[in-house]
C-alpha positions in Angstrom: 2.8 -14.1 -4.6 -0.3 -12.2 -3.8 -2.4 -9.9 -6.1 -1.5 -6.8 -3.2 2.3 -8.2 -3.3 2.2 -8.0 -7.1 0.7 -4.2 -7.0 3.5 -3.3 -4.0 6.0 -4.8 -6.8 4.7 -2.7 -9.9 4.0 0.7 -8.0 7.8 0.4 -6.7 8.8 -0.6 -10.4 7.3 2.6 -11.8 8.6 5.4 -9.1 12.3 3.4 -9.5 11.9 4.0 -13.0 10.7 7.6 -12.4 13.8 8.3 -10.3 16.0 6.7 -13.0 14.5 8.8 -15.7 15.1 12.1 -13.5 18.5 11.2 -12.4 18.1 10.4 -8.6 19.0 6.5 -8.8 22.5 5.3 -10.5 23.7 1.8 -11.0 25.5 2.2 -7.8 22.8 3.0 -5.5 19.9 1.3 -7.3 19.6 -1.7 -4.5 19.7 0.8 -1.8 16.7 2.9 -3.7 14.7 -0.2 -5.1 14.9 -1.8 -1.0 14.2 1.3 0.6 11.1 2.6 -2.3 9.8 -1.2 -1.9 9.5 -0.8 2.1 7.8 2.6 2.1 5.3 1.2 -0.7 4.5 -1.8 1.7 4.0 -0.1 4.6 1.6 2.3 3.0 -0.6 -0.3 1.3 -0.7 -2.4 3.9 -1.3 0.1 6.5 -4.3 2.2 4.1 -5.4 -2.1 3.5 -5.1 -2.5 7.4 -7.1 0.8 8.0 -9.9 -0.2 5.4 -10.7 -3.2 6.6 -11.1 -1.5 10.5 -13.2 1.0 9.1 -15.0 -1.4 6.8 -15.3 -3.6 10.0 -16.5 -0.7 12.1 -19.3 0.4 9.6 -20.8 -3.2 9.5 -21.2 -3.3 13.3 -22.6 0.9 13.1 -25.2 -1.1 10.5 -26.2 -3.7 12.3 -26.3 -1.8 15.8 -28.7 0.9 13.6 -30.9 -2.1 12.7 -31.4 -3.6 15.8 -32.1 -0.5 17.2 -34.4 0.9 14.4 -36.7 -2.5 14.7 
């Protein structure tokens, strides 16, 4: 396991435990929450992780066309 699937893991941990605490998630529905909170939380980080790295990606190429340009 993964430090970013560890992270998807805890953040789901804590708003499951948040929903508990305000009554929203039961015994009887707590797979269906815990699945569905887990999914949303994954496709989130993965997708802001996703959209970093292409920006990140993007700004190293803006650099280096600025520098070979500026010499």
């Amino acid at each position: 396991m993964d430090k970013l699937e560890k992270e998807v893991i805890q953040v789901t941990k804590e708003l499951v435990v948040k929903f508990i605490e305000a009554g929203r998630v039961s015994p009887a529905n707590f797979n269906e929450v815990f699945r569905q909170t887990y999914s949303v939380v994954s496709d989130t980080i993965l997708h802001s992780t996703k959209d970093n790295s292409l920006k990140n990606d993007a700004k190293v190429k803006a650099d280096s066309s600025n520098e070979t340009h500026t010499k």
